[in-house]
C-alpha positions as YAML, in Angstrom:
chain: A
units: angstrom
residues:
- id: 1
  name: UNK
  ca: [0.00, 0.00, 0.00]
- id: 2
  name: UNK
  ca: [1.38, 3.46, -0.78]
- id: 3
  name: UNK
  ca: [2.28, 5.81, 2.17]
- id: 4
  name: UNK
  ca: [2.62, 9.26, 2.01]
- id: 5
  name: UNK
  ca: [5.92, 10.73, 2.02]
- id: 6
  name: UNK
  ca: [5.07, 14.46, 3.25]
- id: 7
  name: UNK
  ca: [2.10, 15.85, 5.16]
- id: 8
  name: UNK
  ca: [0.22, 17.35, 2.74]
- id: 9
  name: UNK
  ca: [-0.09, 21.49, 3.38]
- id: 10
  name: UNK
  ca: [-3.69, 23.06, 4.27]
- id: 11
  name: UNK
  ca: [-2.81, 24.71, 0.56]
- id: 12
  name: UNK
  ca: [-2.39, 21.82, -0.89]
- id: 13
  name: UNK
  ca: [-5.72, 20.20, 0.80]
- id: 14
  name: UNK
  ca: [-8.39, 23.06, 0.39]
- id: 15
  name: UNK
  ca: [-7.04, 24.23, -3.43]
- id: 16
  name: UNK
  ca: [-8.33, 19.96, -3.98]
- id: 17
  name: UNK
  ca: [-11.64, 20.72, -2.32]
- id: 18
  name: UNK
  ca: [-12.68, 23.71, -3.46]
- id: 19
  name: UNK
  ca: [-13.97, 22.55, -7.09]
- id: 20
  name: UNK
  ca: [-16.30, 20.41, -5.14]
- id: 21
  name: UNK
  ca: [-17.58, 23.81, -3.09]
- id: 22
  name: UNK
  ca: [-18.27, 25.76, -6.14]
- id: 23
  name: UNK
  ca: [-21.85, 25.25, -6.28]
- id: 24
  name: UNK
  ca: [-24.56, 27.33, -8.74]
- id: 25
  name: UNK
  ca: [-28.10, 28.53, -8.51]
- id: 26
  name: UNK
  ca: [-30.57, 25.85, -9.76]
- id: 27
  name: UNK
  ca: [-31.84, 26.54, -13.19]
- id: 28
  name: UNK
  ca: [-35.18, 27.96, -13.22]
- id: 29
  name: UNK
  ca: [-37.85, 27.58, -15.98]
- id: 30
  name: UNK
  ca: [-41.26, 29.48, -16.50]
- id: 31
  name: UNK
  ca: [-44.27, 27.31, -15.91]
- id: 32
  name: UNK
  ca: [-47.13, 28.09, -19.15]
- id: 33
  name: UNK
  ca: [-49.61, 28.32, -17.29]
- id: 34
  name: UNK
  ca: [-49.00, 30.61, -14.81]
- id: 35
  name: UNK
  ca: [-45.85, 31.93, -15.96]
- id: 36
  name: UNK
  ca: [-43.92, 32.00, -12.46]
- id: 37
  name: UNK
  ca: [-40.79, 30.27, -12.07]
- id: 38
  name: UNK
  ca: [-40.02, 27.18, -11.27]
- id: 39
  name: UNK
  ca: [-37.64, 23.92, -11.55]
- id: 40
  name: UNK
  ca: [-37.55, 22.14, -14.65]
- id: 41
  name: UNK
  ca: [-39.14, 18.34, -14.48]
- id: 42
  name: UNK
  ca: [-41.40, 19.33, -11.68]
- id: 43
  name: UNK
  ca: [-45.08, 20.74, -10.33]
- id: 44
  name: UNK
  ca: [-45.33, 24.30, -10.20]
- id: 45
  name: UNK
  ca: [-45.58, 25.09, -6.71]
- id: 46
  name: UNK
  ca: [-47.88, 28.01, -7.29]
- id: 47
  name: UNK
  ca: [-50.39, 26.55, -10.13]
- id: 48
  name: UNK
  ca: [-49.84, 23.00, -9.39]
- id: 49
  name: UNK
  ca: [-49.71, 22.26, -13.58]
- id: 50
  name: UNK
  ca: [-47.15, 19.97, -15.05]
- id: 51
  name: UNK
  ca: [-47.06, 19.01, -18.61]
- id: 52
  name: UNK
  ca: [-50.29, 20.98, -19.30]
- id: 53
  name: UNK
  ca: [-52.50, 18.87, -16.92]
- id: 54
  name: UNK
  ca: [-53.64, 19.70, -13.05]
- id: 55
  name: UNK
  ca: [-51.77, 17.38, -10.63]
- id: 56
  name: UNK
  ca: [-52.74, 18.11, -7.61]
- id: 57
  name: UNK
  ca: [-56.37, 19.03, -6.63]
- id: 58
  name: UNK
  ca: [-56.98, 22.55, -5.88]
- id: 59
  name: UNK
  ca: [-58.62, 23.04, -2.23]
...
């Protein structure tokens, strides 16, 4: 098994991590039928539409 010659600096360590902490805002898309955002491949929160039809029943 390979063992590590040198410590390896705090630099070294966090310059390796931080690609993985680079994180973006989720992509939004409009919903048609009400035309407020929301995430792509889901219900609209606000309408409750997906894919043209009513999903969940309105109360």
């Amino acid at each position: 098994m390979a063992v590590p010659k040198r410590k390896t600096s705090k630099a070294k360590t966090s310059s390796r991590k931080s690609a993985n902490m680079v994180k973006s805002a989720p992509a939004l898309s409009v919903c048609p039928q009400c035309h407020e955002p929301k995430l792509p491949h889901r219900v609209c929160p606000n309408c409750n539409y997906y894919d043209g039809k009513s999903i969940v029943a309105d109360e």
